[in-house]
C-alpha positions in Angstrom: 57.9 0.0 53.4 59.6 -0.6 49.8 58.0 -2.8 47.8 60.1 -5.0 44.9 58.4 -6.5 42.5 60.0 -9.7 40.4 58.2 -10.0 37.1 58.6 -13.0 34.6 55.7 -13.8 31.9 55.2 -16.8 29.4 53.5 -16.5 26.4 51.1 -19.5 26.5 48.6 -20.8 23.6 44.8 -20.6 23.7 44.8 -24.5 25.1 47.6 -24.2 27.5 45.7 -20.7 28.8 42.3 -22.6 28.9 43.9 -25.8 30.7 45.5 -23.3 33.2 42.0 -21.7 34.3 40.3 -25.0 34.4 42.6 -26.2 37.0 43.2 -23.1 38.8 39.5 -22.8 39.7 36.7 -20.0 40.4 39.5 -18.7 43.5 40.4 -15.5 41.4 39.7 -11.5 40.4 39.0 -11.1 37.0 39.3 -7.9 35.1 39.1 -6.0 32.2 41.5 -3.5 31.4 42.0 -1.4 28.0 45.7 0.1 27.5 45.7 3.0 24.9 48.8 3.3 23.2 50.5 6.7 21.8 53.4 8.1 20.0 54.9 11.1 18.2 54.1 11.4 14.3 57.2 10.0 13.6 57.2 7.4 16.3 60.1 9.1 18.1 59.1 7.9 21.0 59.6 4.3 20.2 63.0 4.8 18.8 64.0 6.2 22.2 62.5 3.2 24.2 59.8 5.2 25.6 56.5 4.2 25.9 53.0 6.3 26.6 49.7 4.8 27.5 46.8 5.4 29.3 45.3 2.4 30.7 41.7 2.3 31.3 40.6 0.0 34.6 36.8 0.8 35.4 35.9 4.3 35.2 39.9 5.4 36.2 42.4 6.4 33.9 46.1 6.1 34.3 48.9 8.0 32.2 52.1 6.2 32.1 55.7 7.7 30.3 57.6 4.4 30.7 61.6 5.2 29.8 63.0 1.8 29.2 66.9 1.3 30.5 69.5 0.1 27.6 69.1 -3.4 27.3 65.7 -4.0 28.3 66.8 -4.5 32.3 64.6 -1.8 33.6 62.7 1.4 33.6 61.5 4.3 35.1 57.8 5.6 35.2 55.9 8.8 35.6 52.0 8.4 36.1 49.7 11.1 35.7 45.7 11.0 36.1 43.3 11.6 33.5 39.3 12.7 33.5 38.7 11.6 29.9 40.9 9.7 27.2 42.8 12.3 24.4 43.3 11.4 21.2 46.3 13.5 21.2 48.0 15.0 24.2 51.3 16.8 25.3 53.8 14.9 27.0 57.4 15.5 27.7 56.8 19.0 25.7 56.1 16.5 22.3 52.7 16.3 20.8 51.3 12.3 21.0 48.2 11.2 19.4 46.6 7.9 20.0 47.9 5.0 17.6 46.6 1.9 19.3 44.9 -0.3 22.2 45.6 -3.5 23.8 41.9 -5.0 25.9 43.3 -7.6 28.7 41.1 -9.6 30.5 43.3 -10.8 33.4 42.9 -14.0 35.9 44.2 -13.0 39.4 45.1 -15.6 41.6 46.8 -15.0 45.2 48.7 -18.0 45.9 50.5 -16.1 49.1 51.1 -12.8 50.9 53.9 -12.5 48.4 53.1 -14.1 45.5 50.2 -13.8 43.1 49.9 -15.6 39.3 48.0 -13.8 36.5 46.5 -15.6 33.4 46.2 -12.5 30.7 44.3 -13.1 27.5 45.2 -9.7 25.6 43.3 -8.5 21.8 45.7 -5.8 19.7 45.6 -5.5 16.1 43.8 -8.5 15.2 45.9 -10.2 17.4 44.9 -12.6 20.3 47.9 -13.4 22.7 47.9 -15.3 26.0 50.4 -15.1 28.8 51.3 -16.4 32.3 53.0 -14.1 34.8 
């Protein structure tokens, strides 16, 4: 069976998030999840539109090499496993060291068999963004 997944997000404030979970209720999964961000020296891979993470969910760890499409309509992934997080690592025969994390702490609701909305509330840099998707 293929599955197709149909993303939009909307960047909400901290009052419009905090509305949102008040009247969605305690019907939800909540997690924590820490993405950990890494590039070439000279940041080569973000010129080409690729990005590298490992994302941390409970004691897994999941490599992703996302190679985004020219203009920003798709992508295609490769995921690898990990046993421990690297600060630097080999991928795509280029040397990547770790330059940054994102922490999200994600609101999961299942409004159907088909359809599910997530609250985010993601830290970066100082940073404190929140998002409906």
């Amino acid at each position: 069976m293929i599955e197709y997944e149909n993303e939009k997000k909307f960047m909400l404030n901290c009052e419009q998030y905090n509305e949102m979970l008040n009247k969605l209720g305690d019907y939800s999964k909540k997690t924590e999840q820490i993405n950990y961000y890494y590039d070439t020296p000279d940041e080569e891979f973000r010129e080409r539109g690729i990005t590298c993470r490992v994302r941390q969910k409970d004691d897994l760890l999941i490599g992703t090499v996302k190679q985004h499409e020219a203009g920003g309509d798709g992508s295609v992934e490769k995921h690898f496993k990990l046993g421990s997080l690297p600060y630097k690592m080999t991928v795509d025969n280029r040397q990547v060291a770790l330059i940054g994390q994102l922490i999200t702490f994600r609101t999961e609701y299942k409004l159907s068999d088909s359809m599910t909305l997530m609250l985010d509330k993601s830290i970066y840099l100082g940073t404190v963004d929140y998002e409906l998707e």
